[in-house]
Structures are given as structure tokens and as C-alpha cells.
KEMAR-812007 format. One line per field, with one value per residue (C-alpha): residue in three letters; x, y, z. Coordinates in Angstrom, 3 decimals. Layout:
<pts>
res	c(ala,...)
xx	c(X,...)
yy	c(Y,...)
zz	c(Z,...)
</pts>
This chain:
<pts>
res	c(unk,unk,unk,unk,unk,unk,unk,unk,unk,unk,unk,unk,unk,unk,unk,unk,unk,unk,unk,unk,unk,unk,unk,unk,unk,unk,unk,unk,unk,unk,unk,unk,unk,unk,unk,unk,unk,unk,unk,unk,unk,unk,unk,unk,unk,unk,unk,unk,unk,unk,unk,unk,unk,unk,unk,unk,unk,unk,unk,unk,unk,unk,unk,unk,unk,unk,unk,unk,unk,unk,unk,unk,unk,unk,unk,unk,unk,unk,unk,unk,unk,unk,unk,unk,unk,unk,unk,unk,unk,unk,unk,unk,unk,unk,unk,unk,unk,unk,unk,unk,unk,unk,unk,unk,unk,unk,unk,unk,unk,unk,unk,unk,unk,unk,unk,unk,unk,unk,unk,unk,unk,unk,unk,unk,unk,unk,unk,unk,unk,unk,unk,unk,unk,unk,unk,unk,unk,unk,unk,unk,unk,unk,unk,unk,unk,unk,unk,unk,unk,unk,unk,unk,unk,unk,unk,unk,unk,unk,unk,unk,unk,unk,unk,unk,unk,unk,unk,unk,unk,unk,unk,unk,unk,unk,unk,unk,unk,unk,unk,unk,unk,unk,unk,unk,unk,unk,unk,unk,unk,unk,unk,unk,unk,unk,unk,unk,unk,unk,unk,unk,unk,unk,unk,unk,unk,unk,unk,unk,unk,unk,unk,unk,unk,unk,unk,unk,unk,unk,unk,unk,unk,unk,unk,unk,unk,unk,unk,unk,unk,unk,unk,unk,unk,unk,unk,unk,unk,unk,unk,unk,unk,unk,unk,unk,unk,unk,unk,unk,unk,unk,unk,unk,unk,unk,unk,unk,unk,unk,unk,unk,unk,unk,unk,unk,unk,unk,unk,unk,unk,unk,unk,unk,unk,unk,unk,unk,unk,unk,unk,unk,unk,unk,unk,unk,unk,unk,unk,unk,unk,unk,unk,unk,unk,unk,unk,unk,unk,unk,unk,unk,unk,unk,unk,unk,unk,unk,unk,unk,unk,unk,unk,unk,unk,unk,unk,unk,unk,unk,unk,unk,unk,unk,unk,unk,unk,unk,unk,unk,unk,unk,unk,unk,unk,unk,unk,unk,unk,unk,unk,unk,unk,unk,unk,unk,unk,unk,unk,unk,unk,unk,unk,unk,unk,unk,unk,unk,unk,unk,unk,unk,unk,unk,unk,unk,unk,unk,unk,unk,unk,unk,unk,unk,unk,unk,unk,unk,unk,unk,unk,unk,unk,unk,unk,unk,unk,unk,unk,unk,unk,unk,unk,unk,unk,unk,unk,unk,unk,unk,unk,unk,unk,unk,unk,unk,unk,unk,unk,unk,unk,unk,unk,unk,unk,unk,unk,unk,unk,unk,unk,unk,unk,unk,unk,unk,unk,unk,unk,unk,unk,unk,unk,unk,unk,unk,unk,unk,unk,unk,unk,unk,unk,unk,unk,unk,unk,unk,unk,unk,unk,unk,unk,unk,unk,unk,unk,unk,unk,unk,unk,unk,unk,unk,unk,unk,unk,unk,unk,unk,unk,unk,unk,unk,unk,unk,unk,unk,unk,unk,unk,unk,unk,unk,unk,unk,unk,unk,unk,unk,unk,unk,unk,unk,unk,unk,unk,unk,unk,unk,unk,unk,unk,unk,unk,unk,unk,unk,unk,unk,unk,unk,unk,unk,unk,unk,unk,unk,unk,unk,unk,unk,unk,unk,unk,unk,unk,unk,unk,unk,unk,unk,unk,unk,unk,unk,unk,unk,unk,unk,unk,unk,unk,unk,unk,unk,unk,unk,unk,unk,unk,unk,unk,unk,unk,unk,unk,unk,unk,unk,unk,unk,unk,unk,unk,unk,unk,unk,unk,unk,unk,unk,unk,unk,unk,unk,unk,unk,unk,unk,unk,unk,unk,unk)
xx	c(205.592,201.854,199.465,196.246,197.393,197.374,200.611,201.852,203.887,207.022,205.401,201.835,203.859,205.662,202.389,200.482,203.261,203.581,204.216,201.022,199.257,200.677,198.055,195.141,191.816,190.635,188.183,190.838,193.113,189.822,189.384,192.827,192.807,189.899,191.126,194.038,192.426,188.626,188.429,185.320,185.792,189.537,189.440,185.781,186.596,188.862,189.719,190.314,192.606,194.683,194.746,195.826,198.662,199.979,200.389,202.095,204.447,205.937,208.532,207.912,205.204,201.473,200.676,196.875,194.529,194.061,189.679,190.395,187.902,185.949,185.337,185.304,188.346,190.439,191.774,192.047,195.158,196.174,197.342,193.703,191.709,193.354,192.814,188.890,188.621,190.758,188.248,185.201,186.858,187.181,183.485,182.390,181.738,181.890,180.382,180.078,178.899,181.078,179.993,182.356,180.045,183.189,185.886,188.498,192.156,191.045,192.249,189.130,188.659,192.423,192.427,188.671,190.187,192.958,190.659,187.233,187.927,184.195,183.650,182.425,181.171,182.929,181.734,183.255,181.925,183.914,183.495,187.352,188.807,192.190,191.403,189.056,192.609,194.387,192.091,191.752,195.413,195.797,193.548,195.761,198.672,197.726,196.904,199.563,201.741,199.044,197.871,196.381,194.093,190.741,189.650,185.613,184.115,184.679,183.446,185.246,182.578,183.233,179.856,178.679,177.198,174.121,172.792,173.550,170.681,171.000,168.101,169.185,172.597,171.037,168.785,171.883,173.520,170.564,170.813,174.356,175.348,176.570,179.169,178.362,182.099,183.495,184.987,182.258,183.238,183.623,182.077,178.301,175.893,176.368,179.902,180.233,177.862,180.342,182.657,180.387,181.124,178.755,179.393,176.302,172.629,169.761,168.757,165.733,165.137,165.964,165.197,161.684,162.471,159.813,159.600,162.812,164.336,164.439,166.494,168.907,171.436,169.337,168.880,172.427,173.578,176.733,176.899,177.999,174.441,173.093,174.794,174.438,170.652,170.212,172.357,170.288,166.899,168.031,169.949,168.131,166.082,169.161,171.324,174.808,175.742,177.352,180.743,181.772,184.179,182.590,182.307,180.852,178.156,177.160,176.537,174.469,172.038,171.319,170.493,168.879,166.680,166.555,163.142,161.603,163.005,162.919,165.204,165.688,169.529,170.768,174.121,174.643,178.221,180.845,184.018,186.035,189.612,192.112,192.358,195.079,197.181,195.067,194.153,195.715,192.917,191.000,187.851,186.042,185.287,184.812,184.004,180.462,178.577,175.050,173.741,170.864,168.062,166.713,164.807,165.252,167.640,167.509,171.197,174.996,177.583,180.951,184.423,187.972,189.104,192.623,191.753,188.100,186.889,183.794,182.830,179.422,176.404,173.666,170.722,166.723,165.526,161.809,161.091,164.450,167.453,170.574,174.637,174.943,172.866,173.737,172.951,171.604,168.567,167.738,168.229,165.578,163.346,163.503,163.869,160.572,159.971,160.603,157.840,159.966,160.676,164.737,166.059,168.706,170.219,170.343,171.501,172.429,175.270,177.239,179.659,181.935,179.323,176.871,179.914,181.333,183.005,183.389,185.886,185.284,182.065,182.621,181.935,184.554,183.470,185.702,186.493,188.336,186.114,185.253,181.708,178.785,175.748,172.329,172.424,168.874,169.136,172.614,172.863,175.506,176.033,177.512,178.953,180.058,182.838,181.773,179.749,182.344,181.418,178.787,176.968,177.812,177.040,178.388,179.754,182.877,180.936,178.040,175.683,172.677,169.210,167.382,163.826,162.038,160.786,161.070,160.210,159.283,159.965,162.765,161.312,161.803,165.708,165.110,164.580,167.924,170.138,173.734,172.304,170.807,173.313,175.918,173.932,173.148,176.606,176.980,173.645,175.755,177.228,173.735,172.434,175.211,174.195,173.558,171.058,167.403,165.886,166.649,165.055,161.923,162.857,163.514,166.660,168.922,166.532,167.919,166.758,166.608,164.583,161.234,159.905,161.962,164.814,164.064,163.618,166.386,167.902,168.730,169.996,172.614,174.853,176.991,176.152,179.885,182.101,181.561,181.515,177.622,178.072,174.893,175.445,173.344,172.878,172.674,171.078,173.888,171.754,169.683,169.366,172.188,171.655,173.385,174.507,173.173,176.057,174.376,170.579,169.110,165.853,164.390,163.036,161.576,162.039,166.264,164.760,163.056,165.815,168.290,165.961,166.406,170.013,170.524,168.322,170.007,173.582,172.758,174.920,171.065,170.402,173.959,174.849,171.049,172.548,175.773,173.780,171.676,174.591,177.138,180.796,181.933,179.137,179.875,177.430,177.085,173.899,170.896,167.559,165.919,168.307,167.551,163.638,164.004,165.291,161.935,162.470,159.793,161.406,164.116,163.318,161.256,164.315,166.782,167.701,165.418,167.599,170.891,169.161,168.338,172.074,173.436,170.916,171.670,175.653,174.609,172.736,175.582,178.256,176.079,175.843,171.643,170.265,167.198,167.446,165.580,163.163,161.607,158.358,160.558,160.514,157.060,156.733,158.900,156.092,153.337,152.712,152.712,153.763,155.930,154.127,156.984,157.531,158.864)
yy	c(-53.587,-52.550,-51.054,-49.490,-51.672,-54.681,-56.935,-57.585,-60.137,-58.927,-61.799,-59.259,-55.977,-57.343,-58.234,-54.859,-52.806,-54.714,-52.243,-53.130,-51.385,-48.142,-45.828,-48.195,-47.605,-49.803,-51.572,-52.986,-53.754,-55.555,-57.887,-58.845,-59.395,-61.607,-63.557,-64.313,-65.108,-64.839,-61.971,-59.584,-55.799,-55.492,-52.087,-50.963,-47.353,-45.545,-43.400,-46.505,-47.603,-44.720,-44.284,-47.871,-47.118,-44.279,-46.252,-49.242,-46.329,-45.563,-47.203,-46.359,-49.060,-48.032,-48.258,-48.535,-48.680,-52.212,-52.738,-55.950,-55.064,-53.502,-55.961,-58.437,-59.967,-63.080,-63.624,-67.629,-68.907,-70.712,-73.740,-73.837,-72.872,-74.912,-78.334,-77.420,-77.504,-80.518,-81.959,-81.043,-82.189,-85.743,-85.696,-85.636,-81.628,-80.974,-77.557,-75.650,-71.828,-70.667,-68.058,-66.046,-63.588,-62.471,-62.820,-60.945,-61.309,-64.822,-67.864,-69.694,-68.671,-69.666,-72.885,-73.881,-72.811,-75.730,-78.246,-77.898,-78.043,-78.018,-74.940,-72.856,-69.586,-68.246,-64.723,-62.978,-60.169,-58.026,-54.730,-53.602,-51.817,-52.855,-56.771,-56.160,-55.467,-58.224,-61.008,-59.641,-58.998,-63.026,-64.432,-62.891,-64.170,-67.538,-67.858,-65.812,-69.026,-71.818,-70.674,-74.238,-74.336,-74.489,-70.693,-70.208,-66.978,-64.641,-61.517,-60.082,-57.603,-54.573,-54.479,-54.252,-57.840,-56.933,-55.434,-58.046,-59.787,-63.270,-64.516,-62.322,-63.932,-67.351,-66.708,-65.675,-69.258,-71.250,-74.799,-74.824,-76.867,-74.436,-73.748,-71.355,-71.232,-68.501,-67.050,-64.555,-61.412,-63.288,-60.271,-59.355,-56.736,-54.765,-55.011,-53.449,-51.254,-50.009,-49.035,-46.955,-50.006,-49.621,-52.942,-53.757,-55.229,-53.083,-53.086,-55.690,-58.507,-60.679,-63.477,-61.905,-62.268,-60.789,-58.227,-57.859,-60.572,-58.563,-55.248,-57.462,-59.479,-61.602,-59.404,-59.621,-62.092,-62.912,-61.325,-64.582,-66.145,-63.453,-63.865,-68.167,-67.988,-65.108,-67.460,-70.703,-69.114,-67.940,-71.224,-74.064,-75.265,-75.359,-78.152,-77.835,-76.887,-74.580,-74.257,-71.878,-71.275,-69.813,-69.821,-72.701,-70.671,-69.541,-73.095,-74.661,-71.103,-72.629,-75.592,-74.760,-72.097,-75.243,-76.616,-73.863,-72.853,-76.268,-75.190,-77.846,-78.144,-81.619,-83.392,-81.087,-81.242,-79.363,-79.828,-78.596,-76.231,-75.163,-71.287,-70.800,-72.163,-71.279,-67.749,-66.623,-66.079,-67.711,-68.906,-71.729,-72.535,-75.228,-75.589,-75.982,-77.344,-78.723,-79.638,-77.432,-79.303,-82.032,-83.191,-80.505,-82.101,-81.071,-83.019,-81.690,-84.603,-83.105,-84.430,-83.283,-81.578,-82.663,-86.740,-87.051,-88.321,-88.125,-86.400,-86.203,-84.926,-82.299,-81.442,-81.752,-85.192,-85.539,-81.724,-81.477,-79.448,-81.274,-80.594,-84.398,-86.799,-89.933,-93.682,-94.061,-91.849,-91.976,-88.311,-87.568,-88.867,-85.547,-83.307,-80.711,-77.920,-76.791,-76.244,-73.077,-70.332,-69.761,-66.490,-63.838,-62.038,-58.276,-56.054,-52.653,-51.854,-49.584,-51.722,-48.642,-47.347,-50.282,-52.594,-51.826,-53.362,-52.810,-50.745,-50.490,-48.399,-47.222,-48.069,-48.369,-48.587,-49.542,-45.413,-45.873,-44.023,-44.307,-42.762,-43.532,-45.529,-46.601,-49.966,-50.143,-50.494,-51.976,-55.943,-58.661,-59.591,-62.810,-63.132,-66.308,-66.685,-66.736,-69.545,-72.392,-73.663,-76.015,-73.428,-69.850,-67.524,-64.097,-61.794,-59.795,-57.301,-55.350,-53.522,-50.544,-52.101,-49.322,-50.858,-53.860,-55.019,-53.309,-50.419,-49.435,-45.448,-44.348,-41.311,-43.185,-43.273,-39.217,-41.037,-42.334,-39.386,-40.610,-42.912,-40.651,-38.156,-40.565,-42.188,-38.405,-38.003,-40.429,-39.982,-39.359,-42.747,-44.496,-42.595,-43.292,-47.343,-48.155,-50.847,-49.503,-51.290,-48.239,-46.056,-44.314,-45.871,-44.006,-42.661,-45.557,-48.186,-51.720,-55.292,-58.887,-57.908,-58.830,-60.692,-63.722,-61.274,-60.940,-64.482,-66.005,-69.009,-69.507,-71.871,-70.809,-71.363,-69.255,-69.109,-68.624,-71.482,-75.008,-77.459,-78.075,-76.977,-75.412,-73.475,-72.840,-69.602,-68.633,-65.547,-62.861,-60.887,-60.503,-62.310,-62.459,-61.211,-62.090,-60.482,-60.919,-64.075,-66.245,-67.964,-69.074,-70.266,-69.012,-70.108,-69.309,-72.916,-73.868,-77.620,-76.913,-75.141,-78.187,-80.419,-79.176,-78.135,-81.798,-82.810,-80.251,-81.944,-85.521,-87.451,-87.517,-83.736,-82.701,-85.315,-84.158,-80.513,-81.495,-82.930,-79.660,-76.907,-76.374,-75.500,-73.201,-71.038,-67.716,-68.351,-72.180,-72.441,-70.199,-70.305,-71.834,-74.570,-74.899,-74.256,-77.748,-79.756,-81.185,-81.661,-83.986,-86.150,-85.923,-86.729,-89.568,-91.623,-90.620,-92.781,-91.505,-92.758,-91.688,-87.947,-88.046,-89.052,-85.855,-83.487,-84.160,-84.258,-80.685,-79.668,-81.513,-78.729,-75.384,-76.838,-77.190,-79.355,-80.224,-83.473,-84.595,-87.040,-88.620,-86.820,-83.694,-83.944,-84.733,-80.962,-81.462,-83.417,-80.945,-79.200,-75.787,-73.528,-70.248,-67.347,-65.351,-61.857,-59.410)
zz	c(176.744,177.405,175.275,177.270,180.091,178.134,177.706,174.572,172.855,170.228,167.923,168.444,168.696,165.224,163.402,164.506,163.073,159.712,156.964,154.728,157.613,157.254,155.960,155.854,157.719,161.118,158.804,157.167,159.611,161.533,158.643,158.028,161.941,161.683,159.380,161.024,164.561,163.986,165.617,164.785,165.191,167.033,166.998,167.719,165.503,164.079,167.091,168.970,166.156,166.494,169.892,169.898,167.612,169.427,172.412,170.410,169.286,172.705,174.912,178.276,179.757,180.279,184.220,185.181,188.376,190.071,189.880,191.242,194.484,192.231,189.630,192.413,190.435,191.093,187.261,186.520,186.141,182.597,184.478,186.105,183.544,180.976,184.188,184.140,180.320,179.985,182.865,181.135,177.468,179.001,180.335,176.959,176.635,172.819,172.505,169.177,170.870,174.007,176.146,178.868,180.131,182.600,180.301,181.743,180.193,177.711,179.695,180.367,176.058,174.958,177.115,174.943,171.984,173.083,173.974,172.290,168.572,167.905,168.242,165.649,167.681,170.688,172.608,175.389,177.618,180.445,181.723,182.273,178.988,179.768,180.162,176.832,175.102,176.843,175.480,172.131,172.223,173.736,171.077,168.252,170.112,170.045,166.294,165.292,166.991,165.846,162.057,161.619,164.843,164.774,164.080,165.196,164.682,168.108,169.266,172.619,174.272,175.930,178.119,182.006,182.056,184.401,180.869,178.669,176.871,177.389,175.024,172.448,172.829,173.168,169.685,167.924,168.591,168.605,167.299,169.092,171.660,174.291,176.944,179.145,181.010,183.326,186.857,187.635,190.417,193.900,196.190,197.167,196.073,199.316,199.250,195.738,196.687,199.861,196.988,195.067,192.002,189.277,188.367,189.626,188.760,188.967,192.385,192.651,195.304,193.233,195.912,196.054,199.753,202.276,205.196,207.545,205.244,202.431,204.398,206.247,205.737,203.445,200.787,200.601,197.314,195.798,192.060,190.451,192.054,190.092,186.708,187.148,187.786,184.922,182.599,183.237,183.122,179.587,178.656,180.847,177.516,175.028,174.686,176.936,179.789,182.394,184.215,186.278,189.656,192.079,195.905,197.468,199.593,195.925,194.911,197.845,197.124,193.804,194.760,197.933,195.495,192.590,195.037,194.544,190.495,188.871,186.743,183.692,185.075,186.230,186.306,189.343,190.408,192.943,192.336,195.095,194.509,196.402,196.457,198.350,195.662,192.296,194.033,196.830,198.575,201.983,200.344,200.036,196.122,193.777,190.093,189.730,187.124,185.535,182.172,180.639,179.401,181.201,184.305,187.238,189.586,193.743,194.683,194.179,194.284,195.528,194.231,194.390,191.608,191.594,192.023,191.086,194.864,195.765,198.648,200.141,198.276,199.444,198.212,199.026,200.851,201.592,201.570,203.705,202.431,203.371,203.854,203.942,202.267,203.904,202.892,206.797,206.392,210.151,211.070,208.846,212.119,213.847,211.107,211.377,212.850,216.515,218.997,221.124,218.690,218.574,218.959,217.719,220.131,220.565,217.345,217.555,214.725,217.421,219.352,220.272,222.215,223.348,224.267,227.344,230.546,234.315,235.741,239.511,240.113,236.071,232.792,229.811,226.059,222.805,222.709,225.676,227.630,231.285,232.217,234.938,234.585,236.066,236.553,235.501,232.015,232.256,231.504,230.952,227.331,226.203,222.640,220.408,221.674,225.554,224.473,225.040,228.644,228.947,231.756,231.579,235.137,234.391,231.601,230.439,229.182,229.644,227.439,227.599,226.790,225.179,224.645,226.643,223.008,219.137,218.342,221.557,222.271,223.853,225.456,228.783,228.684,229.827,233.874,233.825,232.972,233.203,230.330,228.656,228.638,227.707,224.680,223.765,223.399,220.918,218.858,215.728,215.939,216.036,212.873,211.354,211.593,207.770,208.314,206.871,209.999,211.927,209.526,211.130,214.603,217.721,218.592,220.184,219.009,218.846,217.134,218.870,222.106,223.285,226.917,225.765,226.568,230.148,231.145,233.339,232.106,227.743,226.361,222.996,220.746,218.729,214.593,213.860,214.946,213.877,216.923,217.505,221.732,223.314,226.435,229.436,230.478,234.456,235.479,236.858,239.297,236.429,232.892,230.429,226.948,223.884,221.241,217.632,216.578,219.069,219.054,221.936,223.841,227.337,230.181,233.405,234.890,235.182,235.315,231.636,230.436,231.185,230.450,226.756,226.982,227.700,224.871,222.300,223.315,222.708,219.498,217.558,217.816,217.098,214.205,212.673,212.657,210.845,208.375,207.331,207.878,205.803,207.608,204.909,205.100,206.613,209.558,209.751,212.151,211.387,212.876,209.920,210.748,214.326,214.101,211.964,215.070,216.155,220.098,220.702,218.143,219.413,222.496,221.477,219.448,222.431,225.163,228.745,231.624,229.241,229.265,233.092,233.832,231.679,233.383,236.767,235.777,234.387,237.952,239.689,237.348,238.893,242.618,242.381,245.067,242.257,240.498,237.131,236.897,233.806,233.549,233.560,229.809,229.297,228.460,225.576,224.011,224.543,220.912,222.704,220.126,221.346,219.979,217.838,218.661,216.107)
</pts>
């Protein structure tokens, strides 16, 4: 049966209804409880107490909500959670103070209560009433059917961790060696937020990130980041040390952030898990874990979890953050920092409107609406996946460019009123856009434009798929734009732009990208990642006549009489820094 959504045992549901509890008050009850499982305060009151009983009283099963989207909650397993205590147990972790700051139902506490018999002090936290039950309800479970196990003293917290106190916590157990062990929500800030969750921190950028950074996408962070780096800023000075399973974009922020923190963490491990089987769920995620209390470390070894392999390792070389620290150190010879700015492509938030494709002399959006427009304002837009040829000529579809750079008023849009009258139409779906970048911009206003826009020829590739292909883009009439998945460079000369098309695609330039991106990640190239390709580096450890071949094969591919010669990427070499546009 279940009591406040909480399942219980008949050796529990036995014990709770022994008769030398009939009359007596919770306090009572809590210390013969505690003595019996080291359990402190059971039953938080009286009213709770009786509440409790009442429930235990009836037949019929309790049925509760599912938080699990809310809570961010993908419960560990026994089997799992009992393999990554048994793991740690044989590395030589002998903690006397556990801490669960996510608790849920107990496992990750009953399997350390199995394995750790040094313990002495053991304190869970969760949020969710019902789980609050089920581990306290657990926990008595398990001593009721092991009296002679190792009893520590536990308290099981019902609390919103975002407002726990973590050096109060860490003065209470002081002079322990600690465990700070857990399965922290899996979800984001924003996307908790899109549920109204108030299982949230206080908003802060916590990053401290700056400008656009800090409105976009970037001031976007996974809440188990934020409970890990609360945790070892609070615990990085005491002896012991931290394990928890989290995602694996969640780990390389930590250590990507641990060059700048120096935290006193070290030991720095990734242990990778398969969560299709352990969770049911398509996401990359390992065990990760680090040792408070010692010199900061900036590299994560990855193993297996299941046979102990070692993988790769990442971290920071030389000032350079790496996916794949390799014994051959040579890519490190064009790691720097790009002298032509890379872009992102156009953003607008309002694809059912600004994505649209030819039909005859119309136009036809995602609405499934057919409508005229000036051709003036309408271009060709390219998205990831039109990236896959190695030259690209013409689009799919089309979209309306609004402004010739941002923030630029739109009061001109009035001259072209089949435009206007059709983007009119649709104003409400363009304040709607939740991004704060459009806050206090004019109607229609879009991100990702500038002169670089308007040039003919880019050269791109997509930030969402995993082969390392650049494309070069033809002009259609007029220039192609992309859309805000893709990063590119532009050029007026087509002998420039393959000139470092064929550069990008060389073995050196691609093999240096593996090596700093990380294929899990949700968007494996960024622009930080290709403003560190340093093309005059590049083009000074690559092979001349090899490059010359590829460029005219590439000339030879769009039927251009023009032929490359080797002073054609002399400009390569020229520290002419790209002036970046907002």
C-alpha cells in the first residue's frame, strides 16, 4: 500500500502499527524510531503524525502527481546506485559524514549505508513531500531487516535545496571526512522556469557572464552545475570528496570554469553511463567525481563505468581548453585566435512567419499561407542541414530581412507594402518572441545581421551535426544568408573565400577542431571554438601545392575559369583583424 504517496513494506506497515504505539505522542514514537534506524524527527509534528496514521489506516492506495519535469527527476536505480558506491568503496572512499543534497526516494543513502560502514553522520535533503516519506520510510525498512548494521545518526530534510546553507551544514560535520554523493535535477534554469517550477535558485548570473552573453542562450545553466559548484565552494577545503551523476555537458562546464575558479578539487574523473539502460532517457551522462582539498586540478580523465577503460582526457593545455588531450601535442601549433571574425547567422525567434518558400510568383510560410512579396527585402536562407555539399548555389527557402544591421529602425519596411502589410499581420507573433534581446527593439527587429551579411560568397558550417564539413556559399542572384545554427565568414573575392574554404577543410584544421569540441554537447562547434583556429597557422604547417590542388578541384566543382596560385594565400598571413560588428 501507499502512505502520502510513499510505498510501504508489511514488515514497515507491521512495525508502525505496533500496539505500544497506541495512544503515545509523535515524540515518542520519533525516538523509538530513531533508535531503531537512526532516524531524527520521523514525523516532523504531531499533525504530521496523525495525518500519517490516518493514511496507514486505509486500504485503498494513495495516488499522487508525477513532478518528475518539475523536479527535473530521473530517480537512480538501486542496482546503479548501489554499482557507484561499490565503485567508490573500492577506490578507497571511507567517509564518516554523507551528504545527499537531492535525496529523493534513499537509494544513493541505503546503498552507503551498505557499503560505507564508517559512517557516523548521514543527511539528506529533497524538496518532494512524497519522496521525503519514501526515504524515511526506506531507511526504517532497511534496519528493521538488518538490526546489527551500522546505524549513524541521519536526518532526512524536507527543504528546496537552492536555500540550503551549505557552510552551516559543513560546520555541523566538521572534522569529518565527507561524501558529498547525489543525482541532482537533469534540466536548465530556463527550462524550469517554462514550467513556472519554483524549484529554482534565485535568479543571479551566476556565470557573472557579460552583455548579450548574459540574456541569451548563455545565461542558460544546468541546475546540477549550480548545486556542484555551490557544494565545492562550501566543501573544497574539507577532507573528502564529491560524486555525483550528472550530464556530461555539466561536467566539461566545471572544468572548463575550474581555469578560472581554482577550486581546491583534483582527482577529476568522468565516468561514463549508459542512460538508456539505467534511465530511459537519450542523454549523455557519466558519474563525475573529484576530491576536495588539494591542488586545483584543470584535466578530467574519462573511463567506462562498467569496465574501468580509459577513454580520453580533456581539460586546459597551455591556456587551451581541450575535448582531447592527446600525447601528440602538435595541434596545439595553430591553436590562437582567428584573424576574420566568425559569424552567427540571422536570429529572429519566428520561423512560422520569417520561413517561407517559393510557390510560383508566391510566397508560402509554415502557417500554410500563400501571400505576395517585394523581392527587395526577400533573400535565400540556408540552414544546418543545407550545409552538406561542399559548394552550395541556391536555397529551399527564403526569408524577409528586416534591418541591413541591429537595431536599425524599421520605419523603412512602410516602402514595401506587401511586406509590410504581411509582417503587420503577424506583429503579435514577433512580440510574442521571449528572448529579452528584442526588448526595446523595433517592431520586426532581428539578430545576426550587419555588412558581413551582404557580401557574396561565405564560407559555413552548421553548429549542430558533428562531421567537421565547411561549405562554400555561391551568391543566388544575390547573397545567401543563414540562419542562426550555422557560422560562417564573408567575402567579396570567390578566390579568398576558397582560398580559406580550402584551408578550413584540410586533415590539420579539422583534426585541431575535434580536439577542442566536445560531440555530446548540444551545439558541438561554437564561435569561441572557431575564432581559436589560427589561419595563418594553419596555413603555415599545411602542405602549399596540396592546398593549390584542392582549390582549383573546388573552382573546377562551380565551372570558374580562375585558377589559384600560391601567393593567393599570402593574404591569409596578413594580421588584418576583421573589425566585429554587434
Amino acid at each position: 500500500m501507499q502512505v502520502l504517496g510513499a510505498d510501504i513494506s508489511d514488515l514497515v506497515f507491521d512495525y508502525l502499527n505496533n500496539k505500544d504505539f497506541v495512544g503515545k505522542e509523535y515524540s515518542y514514537i520519533n525516538k523509538e524510531i530513531e533508535r531503531v534506524c537512526g532516524c531524527k524527527s520521523f514525523f516532523p509534528s504531531q499533525d504530521q503524525y496523525l495525518l500519517f496514521k490516518e493514511e496507514l489506516e486505509r486500504t485503498e492506495k494513495f495516488c499522487f502527481s508525477d513532478y518528475r519535469a518539475e523536479y527535473g527527476d530521473f530517480q537512480t536505480n538501486m542496482a546503479l546506485a548501489e554499482q557507484v558506491t561499490k565503485h567508490l568503496s573500492a577506490k578507497g572512499v571511507k567517509p564518516e559524514a554523507v551528504i545527499e543534497p537531492t535525496c529523493g526516494k534513499g537509494n544513493f543513502i541505503l546503498a552507503a549505508l551498505r557499503y560505507f560502514p564508517t559512517i557516523k553522520q548521514i543527511i539528506g535533503i529533497e524538496i518532494y513531500s512524497q519522496y521525503v516519506w519514501q526515504c524515511k520510510i526506506n531507511i526504517l525498512d532497511y534496519f528493521l531487516s538488518n538490526p546489527q548494521a551500522n546505524k549513524p545518526a541521519i536526518q532526512i530534510i524536507r527543504a528546496n535545496v537552492f536555500e540550503i546553507d551549505f557552510n552551516m551544514l559543513k560546520k555541523q560535520i566538521s572534522n569529518s571526512n565527507i561524501l558529498v554523493l547525489g543525482n541532482p535535477p537533469w534540466v536548465t534554469n530556463s527550462m524550469l522556469g517554462a514550467l513556472d517550477s519554483t524549484n529554482l535558485p534565485q535568479k543571479t548570473n551566476f556565470k557573472k557572464q557579460k552583455g548579450l552573453d548574459a540574456i541569451t542562450g548563455k545565461g542558460n545553466f544546468d541546475i546540477a552545475e549550480y548545486i556542484i559548484i555551490s557544494l565545492i565552494k562550501s566543501f573544497e577545503t574539507s577532507d573528502g570528496c564529491l560524486s555525483f551523476l550528472v550530464k556530461n555537458s555539466v561536467i566539461k562546464n566545471i572544468i572548463y570554469e575550474q581555469c578560472k575558479n581554482r577550486f581546491h578539487i583534483s582527482d577529476l574523473e568522468e565516468l561514463n553511463i549508459d542512460c538508456k539502460k539505467e534511465f530511459n532517457v537519450s542523454v549523455d551522462a557519466s558519474l563525475f567525481f573529484c576530491t576536495f582539498n588539494s591542488q586545483p586540478a584543470l584535466h578530467c580523465q574519462v573511463y567506462d563505468f562498467y569496465n574501468g577503460n580509459a577513454l580520453k582526457k580533456f581539460g586546459w593545455v597551455k591556456g587551451g581548453f581541450y575535448s582531447d588531450i592527446q600525447a601528440d601535442d602538435s595541434l596545439e601549433n595553430i591553436d590562437g585566435k582567428s584573424s576574420m571574425v566568425w559569424r552567427q547567422g540571422i536570429k529572429h525567434d519566428c520561423s512560422n512567419v520569417m520561413e517561407m518558400e517559393r510557390e510560383g510568383g508566391l510566397f508560402r510560410n509554415k502557417l500554410n499561407e500563400s501571400f505576395e512579396l517585394e523581392e527587395d527585402l526577400v533573400f535565400g536562407l540556408l540552414k544546418s542541414s543545407d550545409l552538406k555539399a561542399q559548394v552550395v548555389n541556391n536555397s529551399k527557402k527564403y526569408t524577409i530581412v528586416t534591418q541591413r544591421y541591429v537595431g536599425q529602425k524599421t520605419d523603412h519596411l512602410v516602402n514595401y507594402p506587401k511586406t509590410y502589410k504581411y509582417l503587420q499581420k503577424h506583429i503579435d507573433e514577433f512580440r510574442k518572441r521571449k528572448s529579452t534581446i528584442y526588448q526595446g527593439n523595433p517592431d520586426f527587429s532581428i539578430f545576426g545581421i550587419g555588412d558581413y551579411s551582404f557580401k557574396p560568397y561565405k564560407v559555413a558550417i552548421s553548429g549542430l551535426y558533428k562531421t567537421m564539413h565547411f561549405t562554400l556559399i555561391m551568391p543566388q542572384e544575390k547573397p545567401l544568408m543563414v540562419d542562426d545554427t550555422c557560422y560562417f565568414l564573408s567575402f567579396d573575392s570567390l578566390k579568398d573565400a576558397v582560398a580559406v574554404h580550402t584551408l578550413l577543410n584540410t586533415e590539420i584544421t579539422r583534426s585541431f577542431l575535434k580536439s577542442i569540441t566536445f560531440p555530446d554537447a548540444k551545439r558541438m562547434i561554437t564561435k569561441e571554438a572557431l575564432m581559436r583556429v589560427d589561419l595563418a597557422k594553419a596555413l603555415e604547417f599545411s602542405n602549399r601545392s596540396q592546398l593549390i590542388k584542392e582549390a582549383n578541384a573546388v573552382f573546377s566543382t562551380i565551372n570558374d575559369k580562375a585558377s589559384i596560385k600560391a601567393e593567393d594565400f599570402d593574404f591569409i598571413d596578413k594580421k588584418d583583424v576583421q573589425l566585429e560588428l554587434f
